[in-house]
C-alpha positions as CSV (number, residue, x, y, z in Angstrom):
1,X,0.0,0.0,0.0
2,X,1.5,3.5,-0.8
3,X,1.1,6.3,1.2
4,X,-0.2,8.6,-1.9
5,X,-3.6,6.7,-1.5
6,X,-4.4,7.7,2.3
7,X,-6.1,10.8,3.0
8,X,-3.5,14.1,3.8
9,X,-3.8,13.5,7.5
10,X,-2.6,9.4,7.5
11,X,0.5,10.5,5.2
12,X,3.0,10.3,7.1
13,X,6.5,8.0,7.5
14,X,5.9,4.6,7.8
15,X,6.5,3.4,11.3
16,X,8.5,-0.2,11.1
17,X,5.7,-2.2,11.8
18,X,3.9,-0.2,8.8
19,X,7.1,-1.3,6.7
20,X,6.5,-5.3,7.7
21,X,2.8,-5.2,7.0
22,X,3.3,-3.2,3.5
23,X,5.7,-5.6,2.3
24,X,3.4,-8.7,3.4
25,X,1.2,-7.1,1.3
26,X,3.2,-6.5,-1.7
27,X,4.3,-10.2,-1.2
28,X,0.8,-11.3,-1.2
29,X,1.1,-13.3,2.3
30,X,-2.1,-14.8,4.0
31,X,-3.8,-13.0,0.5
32,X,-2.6,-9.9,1.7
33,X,-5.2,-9.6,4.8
34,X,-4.4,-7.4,8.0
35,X,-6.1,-8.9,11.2
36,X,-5.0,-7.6,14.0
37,X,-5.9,-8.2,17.9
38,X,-6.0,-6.8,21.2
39,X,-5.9,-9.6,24.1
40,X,-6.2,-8.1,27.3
41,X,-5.9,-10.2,30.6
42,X,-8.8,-9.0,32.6
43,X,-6.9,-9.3,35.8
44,X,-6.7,-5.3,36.0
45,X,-8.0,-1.8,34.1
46,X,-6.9,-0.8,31.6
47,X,-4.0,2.0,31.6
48,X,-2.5,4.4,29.3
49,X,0.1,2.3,28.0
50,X,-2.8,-0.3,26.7
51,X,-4.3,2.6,25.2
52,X,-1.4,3.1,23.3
53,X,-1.8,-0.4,21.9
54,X,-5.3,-0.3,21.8
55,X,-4.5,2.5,18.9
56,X,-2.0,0.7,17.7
57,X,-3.4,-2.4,16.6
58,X,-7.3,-0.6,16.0
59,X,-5.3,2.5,13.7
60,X,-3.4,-0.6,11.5
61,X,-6.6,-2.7,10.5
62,X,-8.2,0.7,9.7
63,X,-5.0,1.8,7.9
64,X,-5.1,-1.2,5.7
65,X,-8.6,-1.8,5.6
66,X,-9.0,-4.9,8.0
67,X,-9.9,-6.4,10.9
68,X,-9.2,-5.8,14.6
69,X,-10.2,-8.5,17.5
70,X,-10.9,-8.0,21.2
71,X,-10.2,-10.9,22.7
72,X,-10.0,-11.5,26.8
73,X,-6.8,-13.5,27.7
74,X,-8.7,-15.3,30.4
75,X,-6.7,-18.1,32.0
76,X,-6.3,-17.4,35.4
77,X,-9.8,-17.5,37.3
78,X,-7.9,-16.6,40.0
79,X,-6.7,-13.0,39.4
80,X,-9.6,-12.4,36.8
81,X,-13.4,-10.6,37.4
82,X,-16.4,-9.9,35.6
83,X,-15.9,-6.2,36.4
84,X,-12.5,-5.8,34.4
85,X,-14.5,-7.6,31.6
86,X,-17.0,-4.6,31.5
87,X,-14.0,-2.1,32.3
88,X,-12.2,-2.9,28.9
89,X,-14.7,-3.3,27.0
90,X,-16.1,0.2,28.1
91,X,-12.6,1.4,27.9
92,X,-12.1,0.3,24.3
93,X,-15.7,1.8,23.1
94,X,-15.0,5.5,24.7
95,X,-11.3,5.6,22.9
96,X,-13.6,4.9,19.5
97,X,-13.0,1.7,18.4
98,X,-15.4,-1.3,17.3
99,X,-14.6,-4.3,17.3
100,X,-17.8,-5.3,15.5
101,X,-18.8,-9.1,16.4
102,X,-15.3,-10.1,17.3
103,X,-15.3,-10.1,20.4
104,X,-13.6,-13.2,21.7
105,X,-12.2,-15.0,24.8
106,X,-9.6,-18.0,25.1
107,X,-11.9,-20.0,27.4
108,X,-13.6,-19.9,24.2
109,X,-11.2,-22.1,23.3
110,X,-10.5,-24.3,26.2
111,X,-11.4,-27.1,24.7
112,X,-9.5,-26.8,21.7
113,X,-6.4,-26.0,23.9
114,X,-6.8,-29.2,25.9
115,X,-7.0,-30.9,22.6
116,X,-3.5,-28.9,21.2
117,X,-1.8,-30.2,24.6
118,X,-2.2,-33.5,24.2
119,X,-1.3,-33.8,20.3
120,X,1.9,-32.8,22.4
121,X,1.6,-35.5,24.3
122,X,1.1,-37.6,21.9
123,X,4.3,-36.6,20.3
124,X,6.1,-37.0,23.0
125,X,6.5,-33.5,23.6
126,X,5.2,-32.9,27.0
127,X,4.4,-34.5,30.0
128,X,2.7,-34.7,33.4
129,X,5.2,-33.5,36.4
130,X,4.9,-34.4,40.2
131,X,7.2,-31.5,41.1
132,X,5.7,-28.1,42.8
133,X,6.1,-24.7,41.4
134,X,8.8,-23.7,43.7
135,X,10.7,-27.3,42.6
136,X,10.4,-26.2,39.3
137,X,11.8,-22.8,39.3
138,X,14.8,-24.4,41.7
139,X,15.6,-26.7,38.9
140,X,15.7,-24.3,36.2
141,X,18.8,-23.3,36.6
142,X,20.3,-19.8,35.7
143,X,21.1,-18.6,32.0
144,X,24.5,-19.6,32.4
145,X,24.2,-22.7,34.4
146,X,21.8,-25.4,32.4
147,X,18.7,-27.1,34.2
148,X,18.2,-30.1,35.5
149,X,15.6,-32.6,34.4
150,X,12.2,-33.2,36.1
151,X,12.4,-37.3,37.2
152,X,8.8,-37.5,35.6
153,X,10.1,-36.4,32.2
154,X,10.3,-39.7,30.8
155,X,6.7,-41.1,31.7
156,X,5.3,-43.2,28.8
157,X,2.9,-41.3,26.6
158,X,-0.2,-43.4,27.9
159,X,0.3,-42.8,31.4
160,X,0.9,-38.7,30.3
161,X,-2.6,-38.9,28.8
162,X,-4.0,-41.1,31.5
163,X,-2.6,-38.5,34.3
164,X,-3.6,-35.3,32.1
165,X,-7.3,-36.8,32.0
166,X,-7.8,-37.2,35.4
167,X,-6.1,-33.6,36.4
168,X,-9.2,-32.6,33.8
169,X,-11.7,-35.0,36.0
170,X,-10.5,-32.9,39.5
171,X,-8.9,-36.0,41.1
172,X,-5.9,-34.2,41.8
173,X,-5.2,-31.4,44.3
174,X,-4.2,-27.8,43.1
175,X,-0.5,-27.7,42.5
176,X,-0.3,-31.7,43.0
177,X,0.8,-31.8,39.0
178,X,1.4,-30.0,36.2
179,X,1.8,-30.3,32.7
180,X,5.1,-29.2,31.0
181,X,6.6,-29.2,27.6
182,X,9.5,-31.3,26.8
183,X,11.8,-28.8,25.0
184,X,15.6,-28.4,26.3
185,X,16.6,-28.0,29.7
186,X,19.9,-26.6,28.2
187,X,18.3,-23.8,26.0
188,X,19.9,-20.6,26.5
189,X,16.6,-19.0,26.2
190,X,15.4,-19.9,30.0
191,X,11.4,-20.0,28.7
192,X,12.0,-23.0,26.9
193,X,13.2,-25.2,29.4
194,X,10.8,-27.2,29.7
195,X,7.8,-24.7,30.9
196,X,4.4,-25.7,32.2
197,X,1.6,-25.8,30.0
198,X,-1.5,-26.6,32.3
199,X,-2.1,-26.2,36.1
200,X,-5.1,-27.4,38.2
201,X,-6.7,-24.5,39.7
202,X,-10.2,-25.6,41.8
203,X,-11.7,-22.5,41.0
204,X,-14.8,-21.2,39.1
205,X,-14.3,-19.6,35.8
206,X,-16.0,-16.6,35.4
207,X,-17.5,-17.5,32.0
208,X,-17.0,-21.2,32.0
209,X,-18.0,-21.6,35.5
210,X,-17.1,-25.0,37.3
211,X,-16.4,-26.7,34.2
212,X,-12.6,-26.7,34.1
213,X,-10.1,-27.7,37.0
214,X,-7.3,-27.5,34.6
215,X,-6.1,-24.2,32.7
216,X,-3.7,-23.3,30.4
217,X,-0.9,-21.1,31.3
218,X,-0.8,-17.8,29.5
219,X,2.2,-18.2,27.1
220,X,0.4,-21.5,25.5
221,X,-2.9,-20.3,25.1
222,X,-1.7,-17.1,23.4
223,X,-0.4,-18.3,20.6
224,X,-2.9,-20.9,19.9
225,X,-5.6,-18.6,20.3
226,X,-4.4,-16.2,17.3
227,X,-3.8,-18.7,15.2
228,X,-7.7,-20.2,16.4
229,X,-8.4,-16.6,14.9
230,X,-6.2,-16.7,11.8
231,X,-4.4,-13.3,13.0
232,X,-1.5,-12.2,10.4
233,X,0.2,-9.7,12.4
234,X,0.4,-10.8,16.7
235,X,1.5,-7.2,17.3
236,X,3.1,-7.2,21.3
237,X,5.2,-5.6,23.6
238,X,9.2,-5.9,23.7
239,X,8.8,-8.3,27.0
240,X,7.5,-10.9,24.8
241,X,10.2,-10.9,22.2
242,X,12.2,-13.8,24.1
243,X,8.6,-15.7,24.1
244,X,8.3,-15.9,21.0
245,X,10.6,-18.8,20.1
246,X,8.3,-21.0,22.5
247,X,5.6,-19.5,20.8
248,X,7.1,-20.6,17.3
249,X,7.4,-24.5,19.0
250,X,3.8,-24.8,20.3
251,X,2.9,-23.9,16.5
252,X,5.3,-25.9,14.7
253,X,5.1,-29.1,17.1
254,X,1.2,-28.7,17.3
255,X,0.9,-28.1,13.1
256,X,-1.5,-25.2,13.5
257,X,-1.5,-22.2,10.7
258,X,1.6,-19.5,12.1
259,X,0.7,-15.7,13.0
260,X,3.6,-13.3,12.6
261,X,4.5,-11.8,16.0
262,X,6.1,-8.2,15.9
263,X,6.9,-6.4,18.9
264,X,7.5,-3.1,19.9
265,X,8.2,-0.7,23.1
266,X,5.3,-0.4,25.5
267,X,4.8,3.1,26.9
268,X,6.6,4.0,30.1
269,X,5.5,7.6,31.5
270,X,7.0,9.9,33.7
271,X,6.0,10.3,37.4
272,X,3.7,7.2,36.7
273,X,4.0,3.5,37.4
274,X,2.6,1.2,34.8
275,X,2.6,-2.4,36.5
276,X,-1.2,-3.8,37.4
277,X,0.4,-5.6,40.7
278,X,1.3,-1.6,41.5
279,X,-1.8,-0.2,40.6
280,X,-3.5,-2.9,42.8
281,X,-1.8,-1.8,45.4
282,X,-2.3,1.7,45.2
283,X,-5.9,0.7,45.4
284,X,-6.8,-2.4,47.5
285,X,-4.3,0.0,50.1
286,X,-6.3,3.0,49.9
287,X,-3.7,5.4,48.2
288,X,-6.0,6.2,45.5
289,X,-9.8,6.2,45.2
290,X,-10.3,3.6,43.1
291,X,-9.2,2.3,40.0
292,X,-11.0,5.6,38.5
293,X,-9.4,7.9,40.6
294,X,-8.4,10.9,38.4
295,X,-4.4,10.5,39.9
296,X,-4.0,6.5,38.0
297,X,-2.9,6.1,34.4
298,X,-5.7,4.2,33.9
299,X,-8.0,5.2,31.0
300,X,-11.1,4.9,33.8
301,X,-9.2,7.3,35.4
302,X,-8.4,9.8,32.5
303,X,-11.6,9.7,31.4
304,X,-12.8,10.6,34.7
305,X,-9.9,13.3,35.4
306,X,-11.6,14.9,32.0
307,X,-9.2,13.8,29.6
308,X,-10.7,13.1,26.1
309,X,-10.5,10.1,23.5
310,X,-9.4,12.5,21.0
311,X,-6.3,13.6,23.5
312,X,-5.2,9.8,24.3
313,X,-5.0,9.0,20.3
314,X,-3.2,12.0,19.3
315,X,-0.9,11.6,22.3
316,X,-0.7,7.5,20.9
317,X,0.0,9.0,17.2
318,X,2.8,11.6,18.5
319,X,4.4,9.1,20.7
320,X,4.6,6.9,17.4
321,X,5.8,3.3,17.3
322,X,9.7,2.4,18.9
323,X,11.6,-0.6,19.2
324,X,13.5,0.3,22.1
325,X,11.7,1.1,25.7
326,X,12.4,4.6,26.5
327,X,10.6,6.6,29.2
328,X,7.6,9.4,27.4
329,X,7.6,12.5,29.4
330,X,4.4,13.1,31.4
331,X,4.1,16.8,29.9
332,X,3.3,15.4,26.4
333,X,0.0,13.9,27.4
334,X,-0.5,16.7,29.2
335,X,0.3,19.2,26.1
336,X,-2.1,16.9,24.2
337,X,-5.3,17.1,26.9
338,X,-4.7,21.2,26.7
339,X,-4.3,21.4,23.0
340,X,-7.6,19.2,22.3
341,X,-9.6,20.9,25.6
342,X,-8.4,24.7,23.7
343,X,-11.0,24.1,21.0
344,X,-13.7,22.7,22.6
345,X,-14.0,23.9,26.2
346,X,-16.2,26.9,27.1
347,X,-14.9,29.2,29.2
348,X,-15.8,30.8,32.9
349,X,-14.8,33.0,35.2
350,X,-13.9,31.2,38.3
351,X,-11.8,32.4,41.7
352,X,-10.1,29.7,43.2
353,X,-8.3,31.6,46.1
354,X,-11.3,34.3,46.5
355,X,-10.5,38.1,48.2
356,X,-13.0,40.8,48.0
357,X,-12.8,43.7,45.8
358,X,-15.3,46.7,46.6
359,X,-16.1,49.2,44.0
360,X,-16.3,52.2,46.3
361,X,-18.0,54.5,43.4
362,X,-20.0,51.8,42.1
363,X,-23.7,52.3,42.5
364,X,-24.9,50.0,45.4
365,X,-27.8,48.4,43.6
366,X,-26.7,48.1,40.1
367,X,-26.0,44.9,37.8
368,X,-24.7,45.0,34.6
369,X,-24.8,42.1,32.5
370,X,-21.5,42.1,30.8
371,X,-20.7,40.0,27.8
372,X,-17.5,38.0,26.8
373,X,-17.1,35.1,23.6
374,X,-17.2,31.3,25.0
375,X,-14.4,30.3,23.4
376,X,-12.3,32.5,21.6
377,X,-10.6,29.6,19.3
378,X,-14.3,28.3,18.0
379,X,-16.5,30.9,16.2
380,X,-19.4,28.8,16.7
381,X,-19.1,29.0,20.6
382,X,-21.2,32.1,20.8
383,X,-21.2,34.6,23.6
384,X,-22.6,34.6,27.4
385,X,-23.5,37.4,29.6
386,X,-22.1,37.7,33.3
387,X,-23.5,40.0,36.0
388,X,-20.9,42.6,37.6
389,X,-21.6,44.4,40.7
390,X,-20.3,46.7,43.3
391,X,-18.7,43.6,45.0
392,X,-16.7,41.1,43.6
393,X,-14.1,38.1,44.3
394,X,-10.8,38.0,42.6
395,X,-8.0,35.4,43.2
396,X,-6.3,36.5,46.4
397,X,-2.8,36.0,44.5
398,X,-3.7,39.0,42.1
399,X,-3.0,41.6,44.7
400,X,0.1,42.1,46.1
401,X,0.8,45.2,48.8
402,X,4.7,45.6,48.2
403,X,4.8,44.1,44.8
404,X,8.1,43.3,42.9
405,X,9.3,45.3,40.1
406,X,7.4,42.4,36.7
407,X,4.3,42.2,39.0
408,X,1.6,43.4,36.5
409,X,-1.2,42.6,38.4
410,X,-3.8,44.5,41.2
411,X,-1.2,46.7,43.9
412,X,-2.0,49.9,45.6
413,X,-2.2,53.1,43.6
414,X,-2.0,50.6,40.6
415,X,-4.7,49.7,37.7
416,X,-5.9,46.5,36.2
417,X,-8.3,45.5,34.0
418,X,-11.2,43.2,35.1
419,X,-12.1,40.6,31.7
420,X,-14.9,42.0,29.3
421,X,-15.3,44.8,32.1
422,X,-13.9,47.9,33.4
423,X,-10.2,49.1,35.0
424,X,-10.1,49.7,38.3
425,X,-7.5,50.9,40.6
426,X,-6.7,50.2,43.9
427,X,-6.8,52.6,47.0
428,X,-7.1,50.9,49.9
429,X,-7.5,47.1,51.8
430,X,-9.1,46.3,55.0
431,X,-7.3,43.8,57.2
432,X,-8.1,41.4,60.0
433,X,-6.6,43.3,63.0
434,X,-5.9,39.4,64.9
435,X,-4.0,38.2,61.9
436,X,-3.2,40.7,59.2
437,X,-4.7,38.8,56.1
438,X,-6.2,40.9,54.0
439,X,-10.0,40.9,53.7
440,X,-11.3,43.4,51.6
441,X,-9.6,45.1,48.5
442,X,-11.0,49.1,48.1
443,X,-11.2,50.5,44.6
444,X,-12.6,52.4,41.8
445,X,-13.9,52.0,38.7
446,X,-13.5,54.1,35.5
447,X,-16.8,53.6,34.1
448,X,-15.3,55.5,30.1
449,X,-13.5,52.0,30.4
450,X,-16.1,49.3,29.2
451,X,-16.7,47.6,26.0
452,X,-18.1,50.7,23.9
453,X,-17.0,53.3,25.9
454,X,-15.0,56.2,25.0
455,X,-11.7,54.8,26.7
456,X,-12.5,51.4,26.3
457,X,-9.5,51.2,24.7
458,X,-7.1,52.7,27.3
459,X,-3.9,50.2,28.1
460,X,-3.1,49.0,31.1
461,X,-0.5,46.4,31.6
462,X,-2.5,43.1,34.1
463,X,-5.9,41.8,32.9
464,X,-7.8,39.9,35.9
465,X,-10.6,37.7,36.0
466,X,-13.7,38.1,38.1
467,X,-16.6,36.7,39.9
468,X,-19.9,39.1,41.7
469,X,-19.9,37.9,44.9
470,X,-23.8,37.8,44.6
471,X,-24.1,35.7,42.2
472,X,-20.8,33.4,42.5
473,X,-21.9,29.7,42.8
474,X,-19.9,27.4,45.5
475,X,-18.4,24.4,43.9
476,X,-15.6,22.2,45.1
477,X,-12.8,22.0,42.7
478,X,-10.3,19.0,43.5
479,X,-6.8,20.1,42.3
480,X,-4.9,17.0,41.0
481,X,-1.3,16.7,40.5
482,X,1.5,14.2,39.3
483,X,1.0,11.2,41.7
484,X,4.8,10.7,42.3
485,X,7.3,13.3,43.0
486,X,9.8,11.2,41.2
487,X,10.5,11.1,37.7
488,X,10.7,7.5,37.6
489,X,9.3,6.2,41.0
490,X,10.3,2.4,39.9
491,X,13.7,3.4,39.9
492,X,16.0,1.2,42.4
493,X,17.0,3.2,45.5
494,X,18.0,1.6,48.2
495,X,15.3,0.9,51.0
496,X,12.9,2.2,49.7
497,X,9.9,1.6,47.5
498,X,7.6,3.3,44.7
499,X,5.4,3.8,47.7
500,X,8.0,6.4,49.3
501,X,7.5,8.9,46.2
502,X,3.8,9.3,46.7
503,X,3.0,12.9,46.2
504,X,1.4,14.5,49.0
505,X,0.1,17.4,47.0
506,X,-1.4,15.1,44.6
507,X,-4.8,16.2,45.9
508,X,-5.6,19.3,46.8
509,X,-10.0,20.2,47.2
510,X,-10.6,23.8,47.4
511,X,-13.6,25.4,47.4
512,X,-14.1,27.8,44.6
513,X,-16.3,30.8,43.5
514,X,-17.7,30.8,39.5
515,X,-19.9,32.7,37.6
516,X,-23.5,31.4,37.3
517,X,-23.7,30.1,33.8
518,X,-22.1,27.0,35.4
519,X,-25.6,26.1,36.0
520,X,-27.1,23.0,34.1
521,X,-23.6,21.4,33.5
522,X,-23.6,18.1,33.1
523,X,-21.0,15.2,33.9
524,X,-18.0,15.2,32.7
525,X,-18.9,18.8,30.8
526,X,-15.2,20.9,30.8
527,X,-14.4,24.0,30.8
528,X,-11.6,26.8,30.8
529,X,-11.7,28.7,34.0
530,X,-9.8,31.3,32.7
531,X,-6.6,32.3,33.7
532,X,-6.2,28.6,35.9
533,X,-6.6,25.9,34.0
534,X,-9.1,22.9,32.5
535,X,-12.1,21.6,34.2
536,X,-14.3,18.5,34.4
537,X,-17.4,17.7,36.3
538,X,-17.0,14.6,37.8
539,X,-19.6,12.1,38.5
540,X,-20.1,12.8,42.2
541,X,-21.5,16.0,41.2
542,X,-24.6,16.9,42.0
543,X,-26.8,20.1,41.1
544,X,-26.7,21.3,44.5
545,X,-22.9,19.9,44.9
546,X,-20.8,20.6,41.9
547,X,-17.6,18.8,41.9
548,X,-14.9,19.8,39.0
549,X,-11.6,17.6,38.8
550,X,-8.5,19.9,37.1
551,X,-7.9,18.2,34.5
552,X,-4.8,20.2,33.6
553,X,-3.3,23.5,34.4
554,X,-3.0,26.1,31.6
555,X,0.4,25.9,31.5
556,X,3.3,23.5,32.2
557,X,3.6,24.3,35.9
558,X,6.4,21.4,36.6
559,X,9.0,22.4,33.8
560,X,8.9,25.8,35.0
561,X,9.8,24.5,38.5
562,X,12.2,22.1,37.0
563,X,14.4,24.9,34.9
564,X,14.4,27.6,38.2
């Protein structure tokens, strides 16, 4: 396929994976057909680093005009639930893809496995071992020291089958046998010495119920099950690069049709950790809200924080395809979220830190409705009209009493310009006499200064942004930060853990004042509150209880602390 056929914005380089599948094409393998897949174990949710192979493997059937599994990697009753099922699945939907009526699971398969494993018994390639787990692992060896070899290895193939059909029929305990392959106990590559194919695990299925006591391990239904689903291209991550000889035997020894595995870097991410067992953690051990909580990687959580499908794809397409792992720096996703929310979030005036400001010459009972453009970067956006009043709140770090020399903002004897209003300038502040903070700002207006007027045009050097105190709404704003204070918080240090670089900042809930046109949002609704950052309602929002996550600030706030 050449490049000059795709619309302008797929034209691009061809990443090396792109390169692979053109020339399969060209060459006319498996009748040039592209069938990708995307085999989550759900044992987890889904994070950021899946979403960049969710992309991945959806954006390459669509490229080439084929098709794209979603197939649930469900071996292990014990670490798998109905709930992550429904979490991927929803998590695959919001990003935008469809897998139409692919979806598919191994246990689908389970039989067909059982029937794969003993063809290698049959052959003589795999038998039944009375060794435990931890036996096996001791015997393994090291990658420069050979294994040794199980004492079962050289059962007859009848009593092989004869012991693999009554694990099936539940007469043996879990972990009492297991099957393994008979490969080489010398290989340099350590998976293929001799790994397990099937364990007995007395525990329900959560599709197939009670039907199984026996279940394949991972690494031999994987295979299996692409080629089950005539897959061309088995598109994984790096880590299963030294898998993929054993992955080549079970296909070769079995005789079944061969996908062509290609792998590539997964996504590491600043500040972040990436592992499921981690994530767990952070959750069963009350670090994080849930798997949803705004602060996790995962896409549940993105979603939630206010991050949008459109974001998380460009973010995937800038990040492009590697073959080496390197580490993505946090700010990019960020950069992506902000560019995306730029377009297509409304803005308001909201005061996060509030301090009165009195207009001393303002009439007492007069409300103007003044009007400013929703979003400047979408002409459709239209305008909105916001009351202004004698009193009103403006962040409490826009004044300063003895301000440095680059402080353009509101300062005694100085002028400022409120947003879409007037200019005012300060003359006074009241102060609590027990503490000192300041808790009212006096000033006055220059009424020639509004939209229209005759010095509506005059310069001044700060613009601020507002709220009337009489019509401000209370909401709760929940200021979210990096997790981890560390850049790479798997890092090895010694004594001490991922654990120990928990951000305590990473949460922040502050109540807030906005203008009332926040009204009738609904969830998940985002917004500009100018001059701070991007907002999301979350779902515990209520109309009586608005909630907004941040989903980003308006600027890169840690690569500014980073370069002072």
């Amino acid at each position: 396929m050449n490049n000059s056929n795709l619309p302008d914005d797929e034209k691009r380089a061809l990443n090396f994976i792109e390169e692979i599948i053109e020339d399969d094409i060209r060459r006319g393998v498996n009748d040039s057909r592209v069938h990708t897949r995307f085999p989550p174990e759900p044992n987890g949710y889904l994070h950021i680093g899946h979403a960049k192979s969710i992309c991945l493997n959806f954006g390459l059937s669509k490229r080439y005009n084929g098709k794209t599994n979603l197939r649930f990697d469900d071996t292990n009753p014990v670490k798998e639930d109905v709930e992550y099922v429904d979490s991927i699945i929803e998590d695959v939907k919001w990003l935008g893809f469809d897998w139409n009526d692919r979806l598919y699971y191994a246990s689908d398969y389970f039989e067909q496995l059982y029937g794969f494993a003993r063809v290698l018994i049959e052959k003589g390639k795999a038998y039944v071992c009375d060794m435990s787990v931890d036996q096996i692992s001791e015997t393994r060896g090291t990658p420069t020291r050979p294994g040794s070899e199980s004492p079962y290895r050289n059962r007859t193939v009848a009593e092989n089958l004869d012991l693999f059909a009554q694990m099936r029929a539940g007469k043996f305990a879990d972990g009492a046998k297991v099957l393994r392959a008979k490969i080489d106990m010398a290989s340099p590559n350590m998976h293929m010495r001799d790994p397990i194919l099937y364990r007995i695990l007395h525990t329900s299925h959560h599709r197939t119920g009670d039907a199984w006591c026996v279940y394949p391990m991972y690494d031999f239904a994987h295979g299996q099950s692409d080629s089950i689903e005539r897959i061309t291209h088995s598109i994984c991550t790096l880590e299963f690069e030294v898998h993929r000889p054993l992955y080549d035997w079970f296909i070769r020894e079995i005789g079944l049709y061969a996908p062509r595995q290609i792998e590539f870097a997964r996504l590491n991410l600043s500040y972040t950790v990436m592992s499921k067992r981690k994530l767990l953690e952070l959750v069963k051990d009350g670090y994080v809200s849930g798997w949803d909580d705004p602060r996790m990687p995962t896409i549940s959580g993105l979603r939630r924080r206010g991050f949008t499908p459109e974001s998380i794809r460009n973010f995937a397409d800038i990040i492009g395809v590697a073959k080496r792992d390197n580490v993505i720096d946090t700010s990019l996703l960020e950069y992506c979220i902000r560019e995306d929310l730029n377009k297509r979030a409304k803005r308001l005036m909201a005061v996060i830190n509030p301090v009165k400001v009195i207009l001393d010459n303002y009439p007492d009972d007069l409300v103007e409705q003044m009007e400013s453009v929703n979003n400047p970067e979408d002409e459709t956006s239209g305008k909105r009209k916001m009351p202004f009043s004698k009193t009103l709140f403006i962040e409490r770090d826009d004044f300063m009493e003895d301000p440095p020399n680059k402080f353009f903002r509101l300062a005694p004897g100085r002028e400022v310009r409120l947003k879409a209003a007037y200019i005012i300038r300060c003359e006074s502040v009241v102060k609590d006499p027990v503490t000192g903070i300041i808790e009212e700002i006096h000033c006055t207006y220059d009424p020639q200064t509004k939209s229209g007027m005759p010095d509506s045009n005059r310069k001044v050097k700060g613009t601020l942004h507002w709220v009337s105190a009489s019509h401000a709404v209370d909401v709760v704003t929940r200021l979210y930060d990096r997790l981890f204070t560390k850049e790479n918080p798997d890092g090895n240090e010694e004594g001490k853990t991922y654990k120990d670089f928990l951000n305590p900042e990473s949460l922040r809930i502050v109540a807030a004042k906005v203008e009332p046109n926040v009204a009738g949002c609904k969830i998940l609704d985002k917004f500009q509150f100018e001059r701070i950052g991007y907002f999301s309602v979350d779902k515990d929002s209520t109309p009586q209880n608005i909630i907004f996550n941040r989903v980003v600030q308006l600027k890169d706030s840690w690569a500014r602390l980073e370069k002072s």
